[in-house]
C-alpha positions in Angstrom: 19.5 -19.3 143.2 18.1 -21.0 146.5 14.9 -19.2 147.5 14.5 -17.1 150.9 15.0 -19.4 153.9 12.0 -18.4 155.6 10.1 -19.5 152.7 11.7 -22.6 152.6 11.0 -23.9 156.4 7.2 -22.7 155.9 7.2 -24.9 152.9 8.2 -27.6 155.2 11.7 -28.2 153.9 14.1 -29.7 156.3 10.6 -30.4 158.6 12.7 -33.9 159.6 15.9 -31.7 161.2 15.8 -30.0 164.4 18.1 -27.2 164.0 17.9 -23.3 165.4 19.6 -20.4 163.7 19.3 -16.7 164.2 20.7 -13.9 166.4 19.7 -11.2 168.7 19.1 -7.3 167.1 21.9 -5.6 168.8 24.4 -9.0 168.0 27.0 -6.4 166.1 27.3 -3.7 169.2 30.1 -5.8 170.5 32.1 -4.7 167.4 30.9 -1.3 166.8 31.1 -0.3 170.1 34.0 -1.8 171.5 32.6 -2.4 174.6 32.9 -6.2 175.8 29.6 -8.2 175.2 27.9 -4.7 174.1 27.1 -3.8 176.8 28.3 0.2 178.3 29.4 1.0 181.9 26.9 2.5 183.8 26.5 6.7 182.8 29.3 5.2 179.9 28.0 7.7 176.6 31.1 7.0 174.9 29.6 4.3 172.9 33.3 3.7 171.5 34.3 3.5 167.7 30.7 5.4 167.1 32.5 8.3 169.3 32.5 10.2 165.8 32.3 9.7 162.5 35.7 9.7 161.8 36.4 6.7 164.0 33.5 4.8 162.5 34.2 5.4 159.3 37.8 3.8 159.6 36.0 1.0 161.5 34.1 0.4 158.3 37.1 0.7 155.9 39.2 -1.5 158.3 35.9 -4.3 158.3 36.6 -3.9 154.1 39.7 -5.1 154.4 41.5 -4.7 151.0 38.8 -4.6 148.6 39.8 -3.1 145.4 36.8 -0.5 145.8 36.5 -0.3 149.9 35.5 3.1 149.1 32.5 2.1 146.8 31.6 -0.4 149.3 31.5 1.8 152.1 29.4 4.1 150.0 26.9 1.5 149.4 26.8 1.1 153.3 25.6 4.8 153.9 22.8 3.9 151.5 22.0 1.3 153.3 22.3 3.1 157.0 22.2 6.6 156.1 22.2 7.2 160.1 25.6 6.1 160.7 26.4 9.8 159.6 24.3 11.3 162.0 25.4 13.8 163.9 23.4 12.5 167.5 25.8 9.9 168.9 23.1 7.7 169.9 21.7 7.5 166.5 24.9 7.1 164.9 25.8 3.8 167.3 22.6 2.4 166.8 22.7 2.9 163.2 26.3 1.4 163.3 25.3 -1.7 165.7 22.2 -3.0 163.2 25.1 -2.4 159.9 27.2 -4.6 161.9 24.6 -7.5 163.0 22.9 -7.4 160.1 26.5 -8.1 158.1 28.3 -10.5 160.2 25.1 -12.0 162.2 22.2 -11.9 160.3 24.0 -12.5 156.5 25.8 -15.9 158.1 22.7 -17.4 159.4 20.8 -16.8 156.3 23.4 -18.7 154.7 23.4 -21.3 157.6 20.0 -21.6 156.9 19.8 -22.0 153.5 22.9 -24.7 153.7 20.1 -26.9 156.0 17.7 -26.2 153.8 19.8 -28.4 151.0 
């Protein structure tokens, strides 16, 4: 198993490559909010698919595709982000935009990462 990326670069590895990776904290709104680029309409407290928890569970089940235990999985998500069940909106699309980044942003430039690192 290839060790943390971060600990890699500040052992110098890949020192002779100039590459940047990363992505901003709220990179995942754009999907768990529905709103183009993230970003809400002025006095806009919708905040889209985290409208209720209904809708963002089925965003979550839908992101799970057809895993054999999408279920299990999504379980393991509220363990993760217990606050996508809140009951404050505002909490609950927060908690639903770092889930997303931290899955489809953050996961893919750790692997990025650890591929230059090779």
């Amino acid at each position: 198993m290839l060790q943390d990326p971060r600990e890699s670069f500040e052992q110098g590895v890949g020192a002779d490559k100039d590459f940047i990776t990363g992505n901003t904290k709220d990179d995942g709104a754009f999907v768990s909010s529905a709103i183009p680029l993230g970003v809400p309409r002025p006095n806009d407290t919708n905040y889209g698919r985290a409208y209720d928890n209904e809708t963002l569970e089925a965003m979550f089940l839908l992101m799970l595709g057809n895993a054999e235990n999408r279920e299990e999985l999504y379980q393991e998500v509220l363990e993760l982000y217990p606050l996508i069940k809140s009951e404050d909106l505002e909490t609950r699309a927060i908690a639903a935009s770092d889930c997303v980044t931290d899955w489809l942003m953050t996961s893919t430039r750790h692997w990025e990462a650890s591929r230059h690192v090779e």
